[in-house]
OpenMM code with the backbone's topology and positions (N, CA, C; nanometers):
from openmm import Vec3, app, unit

residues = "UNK UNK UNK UNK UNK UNK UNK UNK UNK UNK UNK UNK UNK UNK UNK UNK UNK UNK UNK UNK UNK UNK UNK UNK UNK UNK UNK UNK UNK UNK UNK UNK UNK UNK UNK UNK UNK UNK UNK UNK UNK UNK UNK UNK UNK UNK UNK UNK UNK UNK UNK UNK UNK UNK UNK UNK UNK UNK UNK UNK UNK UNK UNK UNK UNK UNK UNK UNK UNK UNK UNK UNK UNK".split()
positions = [
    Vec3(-1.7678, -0.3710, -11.2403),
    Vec3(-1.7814, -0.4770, -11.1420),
    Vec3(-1.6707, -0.4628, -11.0386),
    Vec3(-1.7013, -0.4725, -10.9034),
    Vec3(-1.5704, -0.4688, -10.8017),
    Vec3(-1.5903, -0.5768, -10.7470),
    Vec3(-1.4513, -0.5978, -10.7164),
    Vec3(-1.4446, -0.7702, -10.6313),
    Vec3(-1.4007, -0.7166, -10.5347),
    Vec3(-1.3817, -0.8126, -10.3398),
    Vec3(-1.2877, -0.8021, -10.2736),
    Vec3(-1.2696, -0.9169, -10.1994),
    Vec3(-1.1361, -0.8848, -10.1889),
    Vec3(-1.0487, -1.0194, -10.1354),
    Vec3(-0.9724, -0.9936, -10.0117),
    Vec3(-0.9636, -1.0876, -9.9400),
    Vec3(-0.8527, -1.0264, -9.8263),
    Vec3(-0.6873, -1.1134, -9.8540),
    Vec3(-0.5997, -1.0519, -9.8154),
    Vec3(-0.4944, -1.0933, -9.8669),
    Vec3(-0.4572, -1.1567, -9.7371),
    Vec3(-0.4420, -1.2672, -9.7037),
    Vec3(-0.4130, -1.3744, -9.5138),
    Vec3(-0.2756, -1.3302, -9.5628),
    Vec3(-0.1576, -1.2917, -9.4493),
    Vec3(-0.0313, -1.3088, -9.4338),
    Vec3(-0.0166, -1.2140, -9.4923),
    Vec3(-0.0372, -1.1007, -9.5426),
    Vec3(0.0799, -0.9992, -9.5726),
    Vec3(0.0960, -0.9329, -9.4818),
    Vec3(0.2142, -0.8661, -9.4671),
    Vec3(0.2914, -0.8568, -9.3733),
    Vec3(0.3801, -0.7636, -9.4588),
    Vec3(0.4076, -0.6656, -9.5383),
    Vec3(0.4704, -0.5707, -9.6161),
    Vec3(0.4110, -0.4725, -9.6338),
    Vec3(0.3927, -0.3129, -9.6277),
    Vec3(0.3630, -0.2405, -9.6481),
    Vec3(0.3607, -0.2007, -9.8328),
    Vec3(0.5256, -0.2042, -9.8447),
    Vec3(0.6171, -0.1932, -9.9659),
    Vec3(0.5109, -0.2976, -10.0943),
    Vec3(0.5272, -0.4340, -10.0279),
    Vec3(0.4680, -0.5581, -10.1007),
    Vec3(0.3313, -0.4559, -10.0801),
    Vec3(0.2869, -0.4082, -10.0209),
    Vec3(0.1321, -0.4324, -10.0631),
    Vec3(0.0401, -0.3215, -10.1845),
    Vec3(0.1875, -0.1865, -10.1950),
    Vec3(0.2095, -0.0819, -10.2558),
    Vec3(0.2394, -0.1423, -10.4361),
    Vec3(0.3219, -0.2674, -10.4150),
    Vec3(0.3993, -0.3037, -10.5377),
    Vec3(0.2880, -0.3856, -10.5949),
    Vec3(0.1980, -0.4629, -10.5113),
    Vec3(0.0866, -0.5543, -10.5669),
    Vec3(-0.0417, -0.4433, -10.6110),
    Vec3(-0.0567, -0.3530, -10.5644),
    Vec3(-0.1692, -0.1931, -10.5921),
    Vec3(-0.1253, -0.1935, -10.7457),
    Vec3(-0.0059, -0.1234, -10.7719),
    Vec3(0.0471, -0.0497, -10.8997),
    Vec3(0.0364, -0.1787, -10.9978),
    Vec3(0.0787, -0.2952, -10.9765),
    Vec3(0.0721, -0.4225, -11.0775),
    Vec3(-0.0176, -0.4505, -11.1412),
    Vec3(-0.1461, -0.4861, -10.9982),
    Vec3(-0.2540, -0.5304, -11.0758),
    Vec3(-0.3128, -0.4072, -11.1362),
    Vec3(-0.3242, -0.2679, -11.0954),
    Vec3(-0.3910, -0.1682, -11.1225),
    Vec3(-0.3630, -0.1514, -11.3320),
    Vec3(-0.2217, -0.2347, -11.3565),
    Vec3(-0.2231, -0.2178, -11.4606),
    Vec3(-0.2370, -0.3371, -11.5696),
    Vec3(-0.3303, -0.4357, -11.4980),
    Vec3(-0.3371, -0.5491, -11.6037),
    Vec3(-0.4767, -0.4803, -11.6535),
    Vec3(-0.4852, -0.5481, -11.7953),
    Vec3(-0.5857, -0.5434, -11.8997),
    Vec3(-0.7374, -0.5532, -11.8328),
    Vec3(-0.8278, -0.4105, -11.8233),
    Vec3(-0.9609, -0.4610, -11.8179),
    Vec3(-0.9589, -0.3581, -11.6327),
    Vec3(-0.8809, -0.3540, -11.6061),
    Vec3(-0.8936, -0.3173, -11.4369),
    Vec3(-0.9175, -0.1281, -11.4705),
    Vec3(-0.9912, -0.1168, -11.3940),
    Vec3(-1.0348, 0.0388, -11.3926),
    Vec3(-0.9345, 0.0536, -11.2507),
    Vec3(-0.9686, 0.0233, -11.1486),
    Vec3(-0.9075, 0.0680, -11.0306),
    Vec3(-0.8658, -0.0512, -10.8892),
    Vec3(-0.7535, -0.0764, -10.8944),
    Vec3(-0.7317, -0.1335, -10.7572),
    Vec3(-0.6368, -0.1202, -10.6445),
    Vec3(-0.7335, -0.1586, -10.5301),
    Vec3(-0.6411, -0.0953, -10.3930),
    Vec3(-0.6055, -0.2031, -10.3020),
    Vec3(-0.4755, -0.1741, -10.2602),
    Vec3(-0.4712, -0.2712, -10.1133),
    Vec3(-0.4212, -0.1772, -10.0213),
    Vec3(-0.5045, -0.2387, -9.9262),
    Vec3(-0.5527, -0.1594, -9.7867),
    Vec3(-0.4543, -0.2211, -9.6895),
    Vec3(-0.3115, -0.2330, -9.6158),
    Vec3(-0.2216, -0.2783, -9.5974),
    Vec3(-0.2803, -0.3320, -9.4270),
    Vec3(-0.3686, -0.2011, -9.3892),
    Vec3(-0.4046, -0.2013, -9.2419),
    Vec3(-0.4984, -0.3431, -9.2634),
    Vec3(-0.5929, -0.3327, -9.3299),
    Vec3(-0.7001, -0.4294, -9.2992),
    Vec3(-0.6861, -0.5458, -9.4133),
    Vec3(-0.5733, -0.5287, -9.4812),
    Vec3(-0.5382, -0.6595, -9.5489),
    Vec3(-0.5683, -0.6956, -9.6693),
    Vec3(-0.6885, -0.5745, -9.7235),
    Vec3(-0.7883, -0.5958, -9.8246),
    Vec3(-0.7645, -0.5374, -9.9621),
    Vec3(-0.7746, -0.6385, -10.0551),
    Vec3(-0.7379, -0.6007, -10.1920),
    Vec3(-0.8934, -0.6050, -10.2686),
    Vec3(-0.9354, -0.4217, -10.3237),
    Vec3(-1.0420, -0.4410, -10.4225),
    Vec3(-0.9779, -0.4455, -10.5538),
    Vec3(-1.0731, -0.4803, -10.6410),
    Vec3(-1.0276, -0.4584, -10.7832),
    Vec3(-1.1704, -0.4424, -10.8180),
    Vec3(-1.1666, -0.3266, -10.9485),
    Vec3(-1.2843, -0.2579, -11.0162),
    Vec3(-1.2325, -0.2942, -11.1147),
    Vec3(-1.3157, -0.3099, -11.2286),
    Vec3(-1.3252, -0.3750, -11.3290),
    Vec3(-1.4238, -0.4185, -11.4499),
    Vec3(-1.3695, -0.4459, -11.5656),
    Vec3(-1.4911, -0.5165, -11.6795),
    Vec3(-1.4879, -0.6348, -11.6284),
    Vec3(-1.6477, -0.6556, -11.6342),
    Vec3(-1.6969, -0.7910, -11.5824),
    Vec3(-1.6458, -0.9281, -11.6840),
    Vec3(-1.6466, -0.9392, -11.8098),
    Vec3(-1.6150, -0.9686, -11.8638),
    Vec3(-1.4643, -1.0609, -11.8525),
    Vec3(-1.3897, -0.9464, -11.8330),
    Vec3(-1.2377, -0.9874, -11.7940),
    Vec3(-1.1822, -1.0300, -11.6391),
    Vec3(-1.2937, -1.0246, -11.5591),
    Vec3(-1.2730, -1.0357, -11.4109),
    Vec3(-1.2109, -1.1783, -11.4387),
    Vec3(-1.2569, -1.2918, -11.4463),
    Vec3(-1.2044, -1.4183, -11.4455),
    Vec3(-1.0411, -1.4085, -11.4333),
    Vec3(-0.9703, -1.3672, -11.5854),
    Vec3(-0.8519, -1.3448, -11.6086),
    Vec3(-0.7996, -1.2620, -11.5049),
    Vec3(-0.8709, -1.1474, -11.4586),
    Vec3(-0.7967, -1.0224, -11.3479),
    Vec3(-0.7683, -1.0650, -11.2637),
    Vec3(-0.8533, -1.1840, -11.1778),
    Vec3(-0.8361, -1.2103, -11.0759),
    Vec3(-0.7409, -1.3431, -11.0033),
    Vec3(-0.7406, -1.4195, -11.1728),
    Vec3(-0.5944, -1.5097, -11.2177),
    Vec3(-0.4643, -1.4338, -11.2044),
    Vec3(-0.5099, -1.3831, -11.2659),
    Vec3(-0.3452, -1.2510, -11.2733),
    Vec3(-0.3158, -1.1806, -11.1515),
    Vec3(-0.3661, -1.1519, -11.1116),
    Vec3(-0.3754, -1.0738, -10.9782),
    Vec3(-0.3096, -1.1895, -10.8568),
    Vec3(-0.3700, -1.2963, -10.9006),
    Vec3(-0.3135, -1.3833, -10.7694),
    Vec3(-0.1962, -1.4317, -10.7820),
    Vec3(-0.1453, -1.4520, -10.9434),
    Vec3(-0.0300, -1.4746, -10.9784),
    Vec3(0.1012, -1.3848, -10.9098),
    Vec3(0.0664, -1.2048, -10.9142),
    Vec3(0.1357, -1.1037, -10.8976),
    Vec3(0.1808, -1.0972, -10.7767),
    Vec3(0.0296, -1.1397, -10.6829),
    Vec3(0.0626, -1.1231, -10.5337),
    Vec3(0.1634, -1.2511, -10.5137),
    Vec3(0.1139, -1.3782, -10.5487),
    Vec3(0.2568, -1.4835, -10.5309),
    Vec3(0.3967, -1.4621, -10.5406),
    Vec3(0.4075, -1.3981, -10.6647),
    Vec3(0.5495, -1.3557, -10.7017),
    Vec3(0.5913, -1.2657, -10.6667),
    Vec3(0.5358, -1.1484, -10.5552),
    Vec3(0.5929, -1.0444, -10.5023),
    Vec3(0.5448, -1.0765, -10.3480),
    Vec3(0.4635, -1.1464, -10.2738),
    Vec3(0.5176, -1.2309, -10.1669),
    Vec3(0.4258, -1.3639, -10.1668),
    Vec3(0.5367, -1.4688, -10.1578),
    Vec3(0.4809, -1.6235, -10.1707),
    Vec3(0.3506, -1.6041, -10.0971),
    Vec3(0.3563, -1.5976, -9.9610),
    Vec3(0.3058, -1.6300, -9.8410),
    Vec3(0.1917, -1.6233, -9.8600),
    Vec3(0.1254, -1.5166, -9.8528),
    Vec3(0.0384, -1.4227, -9.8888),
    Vec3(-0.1044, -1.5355, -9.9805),
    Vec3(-0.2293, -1.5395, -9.9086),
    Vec3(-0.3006, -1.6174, -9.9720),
    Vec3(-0.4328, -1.5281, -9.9938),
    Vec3(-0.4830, -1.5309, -10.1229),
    Vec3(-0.5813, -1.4350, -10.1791),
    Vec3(-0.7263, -1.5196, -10.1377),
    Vec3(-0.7737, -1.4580, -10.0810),
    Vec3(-0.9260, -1.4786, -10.0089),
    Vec3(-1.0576, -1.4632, -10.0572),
    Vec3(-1.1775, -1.4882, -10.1096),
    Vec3(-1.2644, -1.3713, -10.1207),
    Vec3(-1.3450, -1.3392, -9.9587),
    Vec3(-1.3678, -1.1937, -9.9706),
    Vec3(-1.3943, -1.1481, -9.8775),
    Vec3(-1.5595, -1.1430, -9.8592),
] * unit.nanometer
topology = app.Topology()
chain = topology.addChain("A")
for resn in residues:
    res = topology.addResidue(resn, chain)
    for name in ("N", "CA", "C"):
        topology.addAtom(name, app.Element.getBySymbol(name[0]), res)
């Protein structure tokens, strides 16, 4: 299953590299990218666990930049 989201306000290259590698390694995620140019975070995934991935995921992006508000796209 792939989701996508746009991430409003980021503004970090670094942040958007550090939020890639994080979520890419929570439980259940096959593959995820953020696209720094166009803002956009996918995540591939067991459908199953998406709920939790995408909890976690928003958690990660908070704590590595507040600002930053997770969208679906």
């Amino acid at each position: 299953m792939r989701k996508k989201f746009l991430l409003d306000g980021l503004g970090c290259a670094n942040c958007a590299a550090k939020m890639e590698r994080s979520i890419g390694k929570l439980d259940g995620v096959k593959q995820a990218s953020v696209n720094f140019m166009t803002t956009k975070l996918t995540i591939e995934g067991e459908q199953e666990k998406m709920p939790s991935i995408v909890q976690e995921a928003e958690n990660i992006i908070r704590k590595i930049e507040p600002d930053v508000v997770m969208k679906k796209a």
